[in-house]
VEXPA-375750 format. One record per atom (N, C-alpha, C): residue in three letters; atom name; x, y, z. Coordinates in pm, 1 decimal, m for minus. Layout:
BEGIN
<residu = ALA | atome = CA | X = X | Y = Y | Z = Z>
...
This chain:
BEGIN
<residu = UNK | atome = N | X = 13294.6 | Y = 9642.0 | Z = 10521.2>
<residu = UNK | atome = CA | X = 13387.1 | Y = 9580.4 | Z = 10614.1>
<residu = UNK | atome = C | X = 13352.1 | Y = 9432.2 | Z = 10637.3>
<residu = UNK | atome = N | X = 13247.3 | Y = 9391.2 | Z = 10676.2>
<residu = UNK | atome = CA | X = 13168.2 | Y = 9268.1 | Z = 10716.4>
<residu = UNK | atome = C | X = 13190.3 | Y = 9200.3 | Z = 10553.0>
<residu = UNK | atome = N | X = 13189.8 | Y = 9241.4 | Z = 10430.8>
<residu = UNK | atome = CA | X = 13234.4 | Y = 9165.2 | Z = 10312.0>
<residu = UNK | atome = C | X = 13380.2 | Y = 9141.4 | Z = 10315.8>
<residu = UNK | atome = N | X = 13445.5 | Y = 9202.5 | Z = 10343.6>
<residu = UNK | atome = CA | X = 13609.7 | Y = 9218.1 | Z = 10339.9>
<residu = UNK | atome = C | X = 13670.9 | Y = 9055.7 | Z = 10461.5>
<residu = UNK | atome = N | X = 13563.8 | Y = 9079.9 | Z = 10540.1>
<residu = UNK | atome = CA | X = 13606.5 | Y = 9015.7 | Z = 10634.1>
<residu = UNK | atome = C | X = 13565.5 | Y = 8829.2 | Z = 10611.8>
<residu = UNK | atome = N | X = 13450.8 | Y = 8817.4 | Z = 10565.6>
<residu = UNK | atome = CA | X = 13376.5 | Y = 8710.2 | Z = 10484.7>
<residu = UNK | atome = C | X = 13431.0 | Y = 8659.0 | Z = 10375.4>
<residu = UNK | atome = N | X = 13504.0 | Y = 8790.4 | Z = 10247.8>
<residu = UNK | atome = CA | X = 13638.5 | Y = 8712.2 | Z = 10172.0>
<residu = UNK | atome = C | X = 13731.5 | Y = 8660.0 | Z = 10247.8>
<residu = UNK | atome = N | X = 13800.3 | Y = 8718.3 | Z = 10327.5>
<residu = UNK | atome = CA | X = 13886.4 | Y = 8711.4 | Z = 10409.5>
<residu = UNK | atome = C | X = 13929.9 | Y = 8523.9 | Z = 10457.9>
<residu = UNK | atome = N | X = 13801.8 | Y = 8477.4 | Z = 10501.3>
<residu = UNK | atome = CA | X = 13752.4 | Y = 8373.6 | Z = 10573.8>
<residu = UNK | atome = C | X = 13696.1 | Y = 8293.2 | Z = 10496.0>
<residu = UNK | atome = N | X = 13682.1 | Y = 8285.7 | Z = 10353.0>
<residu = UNK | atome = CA | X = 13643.0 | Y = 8167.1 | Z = 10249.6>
<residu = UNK | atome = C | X = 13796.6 | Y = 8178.3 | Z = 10175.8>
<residu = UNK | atome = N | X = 13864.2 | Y = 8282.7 | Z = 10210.5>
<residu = UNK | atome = CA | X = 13987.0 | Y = 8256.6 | Z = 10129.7>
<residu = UNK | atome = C | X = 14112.0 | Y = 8178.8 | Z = 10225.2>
<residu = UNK | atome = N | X = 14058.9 | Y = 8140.6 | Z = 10321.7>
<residu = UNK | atome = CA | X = 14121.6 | Y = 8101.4 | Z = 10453.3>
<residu = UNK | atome = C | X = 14058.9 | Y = 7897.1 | Z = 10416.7>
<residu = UNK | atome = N | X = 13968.5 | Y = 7925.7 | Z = 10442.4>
<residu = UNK | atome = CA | X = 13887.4 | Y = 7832.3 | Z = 10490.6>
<residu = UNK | atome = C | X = 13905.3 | Y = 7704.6 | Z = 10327.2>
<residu = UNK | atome = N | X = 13877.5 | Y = 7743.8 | Z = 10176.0>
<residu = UNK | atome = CA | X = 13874.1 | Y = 7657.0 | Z = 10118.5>
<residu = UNK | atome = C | X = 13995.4 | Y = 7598.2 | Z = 10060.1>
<residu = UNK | atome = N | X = 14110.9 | Y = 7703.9 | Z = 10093.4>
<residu = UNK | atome = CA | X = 14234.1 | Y = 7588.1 | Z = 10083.1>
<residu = UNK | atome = C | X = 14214.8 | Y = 7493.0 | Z = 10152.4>
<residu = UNK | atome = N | X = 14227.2 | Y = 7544.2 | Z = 10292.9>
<residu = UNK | atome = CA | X = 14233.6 | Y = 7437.9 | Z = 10432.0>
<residu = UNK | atome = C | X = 14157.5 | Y = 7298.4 | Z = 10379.6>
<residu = UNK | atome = N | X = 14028.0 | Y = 7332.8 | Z = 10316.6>
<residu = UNK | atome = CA | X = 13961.1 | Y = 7230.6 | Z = 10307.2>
<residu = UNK | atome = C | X = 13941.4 | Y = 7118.0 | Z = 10179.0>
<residu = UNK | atome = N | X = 14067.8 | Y = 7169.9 | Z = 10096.7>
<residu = UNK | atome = CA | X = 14071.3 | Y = 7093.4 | Z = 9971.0>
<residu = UNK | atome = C | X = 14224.2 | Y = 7028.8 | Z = 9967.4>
<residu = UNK | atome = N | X = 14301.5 | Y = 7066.1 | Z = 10103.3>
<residu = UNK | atome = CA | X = 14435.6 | Y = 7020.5 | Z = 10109.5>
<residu = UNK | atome = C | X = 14347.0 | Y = 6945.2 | Z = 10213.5>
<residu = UNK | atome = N | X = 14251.9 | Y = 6918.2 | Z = 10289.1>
<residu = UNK | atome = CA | X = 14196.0 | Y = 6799.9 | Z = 10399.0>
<residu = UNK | atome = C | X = 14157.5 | Y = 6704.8 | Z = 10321.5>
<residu = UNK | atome = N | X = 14057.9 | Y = 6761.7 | Z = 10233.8>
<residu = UNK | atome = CA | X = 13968.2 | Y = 6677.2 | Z = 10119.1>
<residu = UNK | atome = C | X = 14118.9 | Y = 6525.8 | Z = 10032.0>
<residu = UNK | atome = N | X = 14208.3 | Y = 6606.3 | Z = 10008.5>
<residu = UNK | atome = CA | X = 14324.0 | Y = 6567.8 | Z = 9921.2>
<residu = UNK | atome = C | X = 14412.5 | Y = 6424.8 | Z = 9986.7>
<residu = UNK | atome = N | X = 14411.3 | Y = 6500.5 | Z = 10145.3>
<residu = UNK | atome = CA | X = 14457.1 | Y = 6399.5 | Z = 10211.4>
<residu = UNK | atome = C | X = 14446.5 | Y = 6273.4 | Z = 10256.3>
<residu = UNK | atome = N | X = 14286.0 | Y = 6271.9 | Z = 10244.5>
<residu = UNK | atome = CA | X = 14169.6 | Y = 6208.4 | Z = 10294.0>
<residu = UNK | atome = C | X = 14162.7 | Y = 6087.7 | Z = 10201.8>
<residu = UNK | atome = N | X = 14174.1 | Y = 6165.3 | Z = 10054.8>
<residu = UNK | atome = CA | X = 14209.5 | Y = 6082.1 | Z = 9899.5>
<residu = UNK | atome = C | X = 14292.9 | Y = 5986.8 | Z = 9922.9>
<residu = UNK | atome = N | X = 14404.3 | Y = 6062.9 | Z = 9927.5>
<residu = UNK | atome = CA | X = 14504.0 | Y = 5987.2 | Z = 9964.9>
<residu = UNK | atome = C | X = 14552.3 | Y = 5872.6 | Z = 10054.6>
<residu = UNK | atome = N | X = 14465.6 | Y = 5905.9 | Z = 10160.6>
<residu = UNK | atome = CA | X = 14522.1 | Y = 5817.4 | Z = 10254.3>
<residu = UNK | atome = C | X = 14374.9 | Y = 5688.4 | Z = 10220.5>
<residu = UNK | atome = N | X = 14242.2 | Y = 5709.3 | Z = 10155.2>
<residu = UNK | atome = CA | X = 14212.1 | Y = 5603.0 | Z = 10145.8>
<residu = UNK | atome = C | X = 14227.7 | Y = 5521.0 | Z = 10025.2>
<residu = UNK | atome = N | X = 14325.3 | Y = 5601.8 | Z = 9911.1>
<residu = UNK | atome = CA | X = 14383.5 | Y = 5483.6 | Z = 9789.6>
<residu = UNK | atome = C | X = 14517.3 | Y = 5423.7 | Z = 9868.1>
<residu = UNK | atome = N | X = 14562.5 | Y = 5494.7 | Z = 9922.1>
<residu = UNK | atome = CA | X = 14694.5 | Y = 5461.7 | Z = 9989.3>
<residu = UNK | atome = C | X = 14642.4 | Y = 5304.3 | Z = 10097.0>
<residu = UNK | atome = N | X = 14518.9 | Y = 5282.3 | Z = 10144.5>
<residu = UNK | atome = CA | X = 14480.1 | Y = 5209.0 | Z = 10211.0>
<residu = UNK | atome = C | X = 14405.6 | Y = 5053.8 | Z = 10124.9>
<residu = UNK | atome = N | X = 14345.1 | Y = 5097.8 | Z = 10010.6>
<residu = UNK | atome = CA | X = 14335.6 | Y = 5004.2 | Z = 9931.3>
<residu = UNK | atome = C | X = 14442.6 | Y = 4980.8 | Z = 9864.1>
<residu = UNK | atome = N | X = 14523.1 | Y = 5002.0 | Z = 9833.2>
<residu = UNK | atome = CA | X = 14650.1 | Y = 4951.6 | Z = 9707.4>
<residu = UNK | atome = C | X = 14739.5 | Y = 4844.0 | Z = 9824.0>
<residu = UNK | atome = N | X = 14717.9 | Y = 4893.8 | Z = 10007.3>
<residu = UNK | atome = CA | X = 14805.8 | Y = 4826.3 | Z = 10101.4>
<residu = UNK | atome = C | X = 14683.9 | Y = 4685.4 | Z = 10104.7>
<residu = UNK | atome = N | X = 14557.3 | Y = 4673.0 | Z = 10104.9>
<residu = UNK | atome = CA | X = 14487.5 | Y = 4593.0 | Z = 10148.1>
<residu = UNK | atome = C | X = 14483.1 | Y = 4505.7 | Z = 10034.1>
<residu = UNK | atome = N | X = 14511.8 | Y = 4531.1 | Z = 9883.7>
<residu = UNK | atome = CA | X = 14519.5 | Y = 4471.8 | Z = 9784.7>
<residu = UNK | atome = C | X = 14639.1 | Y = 4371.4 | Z = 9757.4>
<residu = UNK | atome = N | X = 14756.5 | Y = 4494.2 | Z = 9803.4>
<residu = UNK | atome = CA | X = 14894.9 | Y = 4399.6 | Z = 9796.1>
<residu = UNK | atome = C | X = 14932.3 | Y = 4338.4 | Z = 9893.2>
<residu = UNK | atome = N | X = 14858.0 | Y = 4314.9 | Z = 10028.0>
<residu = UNK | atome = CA | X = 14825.4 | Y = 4185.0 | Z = 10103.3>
<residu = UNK | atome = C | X = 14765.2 | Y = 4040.5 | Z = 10050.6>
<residu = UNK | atome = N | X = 14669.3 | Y = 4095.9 | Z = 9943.7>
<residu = UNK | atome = CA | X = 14570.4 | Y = 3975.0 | Z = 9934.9>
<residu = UNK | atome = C | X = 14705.3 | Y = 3927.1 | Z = 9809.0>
<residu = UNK | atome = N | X = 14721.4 | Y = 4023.1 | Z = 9750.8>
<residu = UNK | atome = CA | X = 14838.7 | Y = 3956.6 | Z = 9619.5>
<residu = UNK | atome = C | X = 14920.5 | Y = 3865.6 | Z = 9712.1>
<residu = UNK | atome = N | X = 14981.4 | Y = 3905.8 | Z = 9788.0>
<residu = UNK | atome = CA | X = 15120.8 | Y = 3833.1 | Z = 9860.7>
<residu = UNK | atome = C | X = 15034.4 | Y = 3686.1 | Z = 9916.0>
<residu = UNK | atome = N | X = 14901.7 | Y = 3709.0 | Z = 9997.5>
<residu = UNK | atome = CA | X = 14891.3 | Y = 3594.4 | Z = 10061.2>
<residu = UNK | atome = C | X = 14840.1 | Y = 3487.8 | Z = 9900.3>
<residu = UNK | atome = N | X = 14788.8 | Y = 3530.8 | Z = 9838.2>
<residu = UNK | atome = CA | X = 14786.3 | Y = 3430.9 | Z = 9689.2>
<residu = UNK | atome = C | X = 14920.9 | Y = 3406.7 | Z = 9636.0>
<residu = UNK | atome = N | X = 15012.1 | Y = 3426.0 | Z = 9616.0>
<residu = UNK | atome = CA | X = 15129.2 | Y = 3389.6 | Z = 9579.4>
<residu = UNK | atome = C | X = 15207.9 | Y = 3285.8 | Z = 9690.0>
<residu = UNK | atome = N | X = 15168.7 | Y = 3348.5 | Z = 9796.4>
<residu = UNK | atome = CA | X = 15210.0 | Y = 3221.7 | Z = 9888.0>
<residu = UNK | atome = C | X = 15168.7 | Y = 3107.7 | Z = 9945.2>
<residu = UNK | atome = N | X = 15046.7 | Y = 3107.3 | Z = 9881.4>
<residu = UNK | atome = CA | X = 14979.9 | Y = 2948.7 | Z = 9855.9>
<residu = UNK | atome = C | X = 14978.9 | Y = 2933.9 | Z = 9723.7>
<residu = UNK | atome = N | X = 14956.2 | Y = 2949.0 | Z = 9632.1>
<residu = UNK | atome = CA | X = 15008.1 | Y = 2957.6 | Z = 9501.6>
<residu = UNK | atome = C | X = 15130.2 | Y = 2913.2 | Z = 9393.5>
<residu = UNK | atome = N | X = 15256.9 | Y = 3007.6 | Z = 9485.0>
<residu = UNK | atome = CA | X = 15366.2 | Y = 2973.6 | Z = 9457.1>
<residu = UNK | atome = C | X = 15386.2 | Y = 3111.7 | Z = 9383.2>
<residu = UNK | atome = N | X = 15337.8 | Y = 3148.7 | Z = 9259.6>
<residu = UNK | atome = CA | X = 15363.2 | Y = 3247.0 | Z = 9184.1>
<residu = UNK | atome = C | X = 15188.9 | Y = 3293.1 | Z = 9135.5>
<residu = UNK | atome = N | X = 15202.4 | Y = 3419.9 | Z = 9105.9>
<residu = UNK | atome = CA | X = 15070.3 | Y = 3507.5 | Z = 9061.2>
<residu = UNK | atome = C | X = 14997.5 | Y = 3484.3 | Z = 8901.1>
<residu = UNK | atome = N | X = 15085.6 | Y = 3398.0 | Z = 8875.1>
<residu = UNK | atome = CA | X = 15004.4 | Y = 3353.6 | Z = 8768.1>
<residu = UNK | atome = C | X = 14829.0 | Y = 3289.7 | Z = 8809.6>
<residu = UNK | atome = N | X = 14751.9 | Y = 3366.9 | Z = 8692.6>
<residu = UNK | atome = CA | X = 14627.5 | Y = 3311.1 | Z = 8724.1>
<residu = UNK | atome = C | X = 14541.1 | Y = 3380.1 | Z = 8836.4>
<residu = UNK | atome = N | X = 14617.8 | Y = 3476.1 | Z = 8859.7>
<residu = UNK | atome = CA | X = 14588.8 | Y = 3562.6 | Z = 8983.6>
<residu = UNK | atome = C | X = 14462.1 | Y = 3702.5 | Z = 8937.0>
<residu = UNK | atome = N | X = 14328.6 | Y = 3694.3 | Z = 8988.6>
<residu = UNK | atome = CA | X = 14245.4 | Y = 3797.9 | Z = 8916.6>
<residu = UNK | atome = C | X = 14166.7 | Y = 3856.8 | Z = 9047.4>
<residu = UNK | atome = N | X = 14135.0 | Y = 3979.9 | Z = 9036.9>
<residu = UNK | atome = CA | X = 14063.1 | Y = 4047.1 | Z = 9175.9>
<residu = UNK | atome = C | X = 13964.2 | Y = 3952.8 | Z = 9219.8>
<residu = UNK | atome = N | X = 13877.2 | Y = 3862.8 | Z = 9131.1>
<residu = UNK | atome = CA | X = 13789.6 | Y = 3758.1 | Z = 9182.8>
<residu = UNK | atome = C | X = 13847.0 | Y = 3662.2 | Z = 9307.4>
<residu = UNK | atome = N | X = 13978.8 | Y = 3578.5 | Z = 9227.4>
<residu = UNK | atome = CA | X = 14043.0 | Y = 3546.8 | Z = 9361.8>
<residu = UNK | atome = C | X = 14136.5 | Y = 3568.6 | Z = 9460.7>
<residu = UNK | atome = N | X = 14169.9 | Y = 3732.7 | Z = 9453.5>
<residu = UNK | atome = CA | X = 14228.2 | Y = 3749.9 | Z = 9546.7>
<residu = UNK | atome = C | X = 14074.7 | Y = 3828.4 | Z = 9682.3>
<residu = UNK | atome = N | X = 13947.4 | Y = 3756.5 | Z = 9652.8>
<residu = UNK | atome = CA | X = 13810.1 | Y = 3804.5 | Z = 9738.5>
<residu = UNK | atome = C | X = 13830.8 | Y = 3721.6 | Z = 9838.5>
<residu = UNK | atome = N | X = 13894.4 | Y = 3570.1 | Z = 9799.4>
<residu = UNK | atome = CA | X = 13896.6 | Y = 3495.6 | Z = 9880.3>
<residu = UNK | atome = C | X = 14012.4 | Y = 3521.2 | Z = 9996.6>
<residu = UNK | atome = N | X = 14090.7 | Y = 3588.1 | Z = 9964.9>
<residu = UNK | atome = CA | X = 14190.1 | Y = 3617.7 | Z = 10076.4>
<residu = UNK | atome = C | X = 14162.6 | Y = 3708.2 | Z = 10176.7>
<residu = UNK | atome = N | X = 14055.6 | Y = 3815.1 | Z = 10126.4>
<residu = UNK | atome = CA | X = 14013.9 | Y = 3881.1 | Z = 10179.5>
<residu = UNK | atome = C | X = 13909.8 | Y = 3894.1 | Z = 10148.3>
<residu = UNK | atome = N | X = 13773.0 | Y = 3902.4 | Z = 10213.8>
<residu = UNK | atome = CA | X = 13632.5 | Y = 3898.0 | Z = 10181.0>
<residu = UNK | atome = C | X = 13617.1 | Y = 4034.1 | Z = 10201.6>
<residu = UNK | atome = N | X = 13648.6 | Y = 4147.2 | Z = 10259.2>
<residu = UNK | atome = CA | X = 13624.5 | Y = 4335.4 | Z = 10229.6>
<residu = UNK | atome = C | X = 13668.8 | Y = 4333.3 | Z = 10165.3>
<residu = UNK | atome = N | X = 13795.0 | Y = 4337.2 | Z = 10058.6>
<residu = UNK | atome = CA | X = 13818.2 | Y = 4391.9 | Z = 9895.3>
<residu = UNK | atome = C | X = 13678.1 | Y = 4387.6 | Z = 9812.4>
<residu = UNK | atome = N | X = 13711.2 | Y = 4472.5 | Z = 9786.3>
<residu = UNK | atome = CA | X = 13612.7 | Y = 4544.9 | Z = 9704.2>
<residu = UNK | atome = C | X = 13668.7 | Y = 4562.5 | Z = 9587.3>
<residu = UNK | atome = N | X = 13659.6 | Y = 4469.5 | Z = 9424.1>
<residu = UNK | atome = CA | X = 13702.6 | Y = 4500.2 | Z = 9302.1>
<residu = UNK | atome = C | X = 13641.6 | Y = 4676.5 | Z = 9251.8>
<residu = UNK | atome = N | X = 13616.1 | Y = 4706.2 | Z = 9290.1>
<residu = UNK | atome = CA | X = 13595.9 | Y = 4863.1 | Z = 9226.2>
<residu = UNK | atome = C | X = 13668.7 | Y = 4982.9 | Z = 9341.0>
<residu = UNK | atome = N | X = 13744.9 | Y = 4906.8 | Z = 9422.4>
<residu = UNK | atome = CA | X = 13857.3 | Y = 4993.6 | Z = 9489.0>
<residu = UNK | atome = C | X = 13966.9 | Y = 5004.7 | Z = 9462.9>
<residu = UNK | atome = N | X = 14017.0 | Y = 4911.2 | Z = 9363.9>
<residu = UNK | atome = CA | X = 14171.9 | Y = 4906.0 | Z = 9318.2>
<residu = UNK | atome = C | X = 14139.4 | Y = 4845.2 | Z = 9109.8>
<residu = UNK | atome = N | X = 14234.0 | Y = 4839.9 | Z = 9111.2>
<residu = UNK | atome = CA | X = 14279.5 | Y = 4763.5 | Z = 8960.4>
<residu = UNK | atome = C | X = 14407.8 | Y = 4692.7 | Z = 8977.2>
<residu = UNK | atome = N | X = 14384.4 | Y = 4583.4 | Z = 8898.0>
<residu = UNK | atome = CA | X = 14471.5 | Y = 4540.0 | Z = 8916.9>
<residu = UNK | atome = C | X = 14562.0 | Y = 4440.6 | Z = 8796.5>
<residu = UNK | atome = N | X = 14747.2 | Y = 4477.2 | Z = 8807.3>
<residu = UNK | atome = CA | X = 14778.2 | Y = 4366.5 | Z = 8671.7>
<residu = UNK | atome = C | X = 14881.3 | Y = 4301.2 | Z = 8705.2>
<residu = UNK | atome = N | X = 14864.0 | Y = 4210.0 | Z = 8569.8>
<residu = UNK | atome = CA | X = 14992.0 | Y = 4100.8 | Z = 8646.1>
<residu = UNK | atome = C | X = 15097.7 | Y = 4127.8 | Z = 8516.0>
<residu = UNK | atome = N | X = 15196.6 | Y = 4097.1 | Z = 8559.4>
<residu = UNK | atome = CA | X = 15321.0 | Y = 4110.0 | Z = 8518.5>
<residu = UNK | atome = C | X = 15382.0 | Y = 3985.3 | Z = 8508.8>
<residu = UNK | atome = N | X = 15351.9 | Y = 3913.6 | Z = 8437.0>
<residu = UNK | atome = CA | X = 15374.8 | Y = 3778.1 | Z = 8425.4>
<residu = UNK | atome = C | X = 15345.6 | Y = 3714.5 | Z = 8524.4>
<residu = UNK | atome = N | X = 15465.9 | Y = 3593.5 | Z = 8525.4>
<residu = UNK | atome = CA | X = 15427.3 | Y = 3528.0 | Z = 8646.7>
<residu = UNK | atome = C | X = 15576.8 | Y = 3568.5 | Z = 8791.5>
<residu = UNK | atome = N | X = 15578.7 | Y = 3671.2 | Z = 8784.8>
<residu = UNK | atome = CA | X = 15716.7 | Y = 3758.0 | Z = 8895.9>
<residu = UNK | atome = C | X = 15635.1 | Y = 3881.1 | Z = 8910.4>
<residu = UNK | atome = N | X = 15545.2 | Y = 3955.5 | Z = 8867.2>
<residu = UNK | atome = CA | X = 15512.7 | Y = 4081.9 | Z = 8879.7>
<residu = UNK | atome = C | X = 15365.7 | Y = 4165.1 | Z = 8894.4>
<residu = UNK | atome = N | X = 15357.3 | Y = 4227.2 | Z = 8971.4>
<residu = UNK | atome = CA | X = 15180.1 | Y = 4304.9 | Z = 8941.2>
<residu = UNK | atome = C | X = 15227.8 | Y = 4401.4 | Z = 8976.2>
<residu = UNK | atome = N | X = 15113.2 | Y = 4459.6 | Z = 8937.1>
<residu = UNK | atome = CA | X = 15072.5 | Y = 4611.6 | Z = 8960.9>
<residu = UNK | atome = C | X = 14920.2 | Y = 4644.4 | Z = 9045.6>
<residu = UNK | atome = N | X = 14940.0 | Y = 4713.2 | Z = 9151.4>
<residu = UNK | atome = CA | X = 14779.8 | Y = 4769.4 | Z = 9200.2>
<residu = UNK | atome = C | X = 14785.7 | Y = 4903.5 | Z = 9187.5>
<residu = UNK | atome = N | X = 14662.1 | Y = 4925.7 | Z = 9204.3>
<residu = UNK | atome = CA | X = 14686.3 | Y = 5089.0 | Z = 9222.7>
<residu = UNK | atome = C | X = 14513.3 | Y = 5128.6 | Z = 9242.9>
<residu = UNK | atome = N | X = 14495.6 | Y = 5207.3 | Z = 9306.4>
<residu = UNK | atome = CA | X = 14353.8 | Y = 5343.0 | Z = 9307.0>
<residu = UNK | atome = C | X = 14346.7 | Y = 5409.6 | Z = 9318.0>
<residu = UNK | atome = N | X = 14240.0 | Y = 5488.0 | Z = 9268.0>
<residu = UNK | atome = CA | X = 14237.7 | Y = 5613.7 | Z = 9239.5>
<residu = UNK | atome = C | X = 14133.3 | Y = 5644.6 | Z = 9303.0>
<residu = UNK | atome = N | X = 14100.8 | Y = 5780.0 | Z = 9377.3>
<residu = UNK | atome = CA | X = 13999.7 | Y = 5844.9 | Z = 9475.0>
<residu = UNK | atome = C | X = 14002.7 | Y = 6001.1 | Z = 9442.1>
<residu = UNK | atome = N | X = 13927.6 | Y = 6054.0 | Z = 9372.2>
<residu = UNK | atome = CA | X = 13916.1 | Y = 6192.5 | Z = 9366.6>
<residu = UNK | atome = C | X = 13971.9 | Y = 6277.9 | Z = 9256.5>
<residu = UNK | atome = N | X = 14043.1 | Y = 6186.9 | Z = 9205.9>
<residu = UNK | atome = CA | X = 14157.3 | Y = 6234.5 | Z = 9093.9>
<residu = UNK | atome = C | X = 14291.4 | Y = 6158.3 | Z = 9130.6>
<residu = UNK | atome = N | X = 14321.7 | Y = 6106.9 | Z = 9205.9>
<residu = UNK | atome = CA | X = 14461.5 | Y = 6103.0 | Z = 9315.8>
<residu = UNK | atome = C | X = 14478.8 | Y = 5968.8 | Z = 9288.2>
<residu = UNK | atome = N | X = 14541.2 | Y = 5875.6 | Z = 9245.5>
<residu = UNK | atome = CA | X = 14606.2 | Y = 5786.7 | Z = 9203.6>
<residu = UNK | atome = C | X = 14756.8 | Y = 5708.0 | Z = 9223.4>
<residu = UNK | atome = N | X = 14709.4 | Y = 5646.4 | Z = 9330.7>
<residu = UNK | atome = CA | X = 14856.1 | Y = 5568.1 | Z = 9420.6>
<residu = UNK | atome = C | X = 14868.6 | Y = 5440.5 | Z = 9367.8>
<residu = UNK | atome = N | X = 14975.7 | Y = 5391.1 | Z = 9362.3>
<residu = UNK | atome = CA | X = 15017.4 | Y = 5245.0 | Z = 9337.2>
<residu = UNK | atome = C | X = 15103.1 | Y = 5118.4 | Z = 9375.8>
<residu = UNK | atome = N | X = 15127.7 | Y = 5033.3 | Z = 9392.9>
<residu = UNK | atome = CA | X = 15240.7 | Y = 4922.1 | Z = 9432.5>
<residu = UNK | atome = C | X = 15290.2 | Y = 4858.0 | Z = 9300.6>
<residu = UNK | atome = N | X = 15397.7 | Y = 4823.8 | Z = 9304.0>
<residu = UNK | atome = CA | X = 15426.4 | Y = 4767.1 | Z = 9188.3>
<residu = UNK | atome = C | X = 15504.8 | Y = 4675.1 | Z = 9285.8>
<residu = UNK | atome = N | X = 15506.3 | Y = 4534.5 | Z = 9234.8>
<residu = UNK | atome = CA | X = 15537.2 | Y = 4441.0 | Z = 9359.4>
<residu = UNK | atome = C | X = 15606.8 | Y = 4340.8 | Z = 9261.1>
<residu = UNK | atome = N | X = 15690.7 | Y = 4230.2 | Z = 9331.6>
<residu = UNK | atome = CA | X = 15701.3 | Y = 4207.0 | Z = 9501.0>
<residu = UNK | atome = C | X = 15711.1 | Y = 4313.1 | Z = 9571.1>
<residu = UNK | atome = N | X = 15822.5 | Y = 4352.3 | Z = 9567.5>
<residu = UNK | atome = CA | X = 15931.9 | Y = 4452.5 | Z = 9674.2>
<residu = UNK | atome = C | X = 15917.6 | Y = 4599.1 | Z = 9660.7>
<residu = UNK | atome = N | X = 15754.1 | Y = 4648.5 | Z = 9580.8>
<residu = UNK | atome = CA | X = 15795.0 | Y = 4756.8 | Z = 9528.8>
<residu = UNK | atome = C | X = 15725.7 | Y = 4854.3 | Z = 9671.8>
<residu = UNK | atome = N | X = 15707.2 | Y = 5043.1 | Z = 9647.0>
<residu = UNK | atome = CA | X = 15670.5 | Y = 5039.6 | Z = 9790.6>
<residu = UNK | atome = C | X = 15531.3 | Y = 5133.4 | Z = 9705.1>
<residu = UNK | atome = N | X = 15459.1 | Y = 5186.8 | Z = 9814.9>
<residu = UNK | atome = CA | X = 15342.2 | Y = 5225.2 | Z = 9726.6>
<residu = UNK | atome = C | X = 15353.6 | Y = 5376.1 | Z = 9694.9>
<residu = UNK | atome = N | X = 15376.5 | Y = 5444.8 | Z = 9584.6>
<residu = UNK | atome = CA | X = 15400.9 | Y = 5555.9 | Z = 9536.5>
<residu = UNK | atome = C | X = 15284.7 | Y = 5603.8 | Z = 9457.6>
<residu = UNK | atome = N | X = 15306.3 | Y = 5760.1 | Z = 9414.0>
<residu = UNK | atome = CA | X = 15184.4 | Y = 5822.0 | Z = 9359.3>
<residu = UNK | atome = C | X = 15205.8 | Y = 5781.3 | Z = 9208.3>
<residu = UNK | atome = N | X = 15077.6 | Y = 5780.9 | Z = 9122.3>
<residu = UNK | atome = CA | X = 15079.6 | Y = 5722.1 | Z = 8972.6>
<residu = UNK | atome = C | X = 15037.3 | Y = 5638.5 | Z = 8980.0>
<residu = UNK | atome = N | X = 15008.1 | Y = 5631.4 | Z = 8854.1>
<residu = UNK | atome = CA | X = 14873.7 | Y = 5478.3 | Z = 8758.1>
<residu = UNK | atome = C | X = 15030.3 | Y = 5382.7 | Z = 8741.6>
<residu = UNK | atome = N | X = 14983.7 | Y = 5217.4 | Z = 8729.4>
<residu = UNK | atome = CA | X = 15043.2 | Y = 5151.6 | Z = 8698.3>
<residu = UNK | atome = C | X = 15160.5 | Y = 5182.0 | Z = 8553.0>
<residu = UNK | atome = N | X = 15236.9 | Y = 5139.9 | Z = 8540.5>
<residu = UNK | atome = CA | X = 15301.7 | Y = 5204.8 | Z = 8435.2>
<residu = UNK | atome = C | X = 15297.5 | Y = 5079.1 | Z = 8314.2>
């Protein structure tokens, strides 16, 4: 009985805790790809356009970015891409105007 009840309660317990784990992912690539495509926007707007634009200097816009929290590409001089990945889980912006969705840069 006391086994029945112990499956019972790991079969309870490690969904719960890998749909927390998941979320957790999520919400901190979801938080770098937003802190990344800040520093993009404020470089383009002293800048003019993203040409020339590399995670080195978008440090200066923001001194917490952290280059091993995002990746990042440019799309000429109209376009980038960010995106990170945490756990397996892989969110992205595709910008200007784009919004941040799940998936690797395309």
């Amino acid at each position: 009985m006391l086994g029945m009840m112990v499956a019972i309660l790991v079969a309870i317990a490690i969904p719960s805790y890998v749909a927390m784990r998941d979320r957790s992912n999520d919400s901190t690539a979801r938080a770098h790809v937003r802190q990344a495509g800040d520093a993009v926007e404020a470089y383009r707007a002293e800048r003019g356009s993203y040409a020339g634009m590399s995670s080195a200097a978008l440090a200066r816009f923001d001194p917490s970015l952290r280059e091993s929290s995002y990746r990042l590409e440019i799309s000429g001089r109209a376009g980038y891409c960010v995106q990170s990945s945490i756990g397996g889980r892989t969110w992205r912006l595709e910008g200007p105007a784009g919004e941040i969705s799940r998936g690797d840069c395309r």
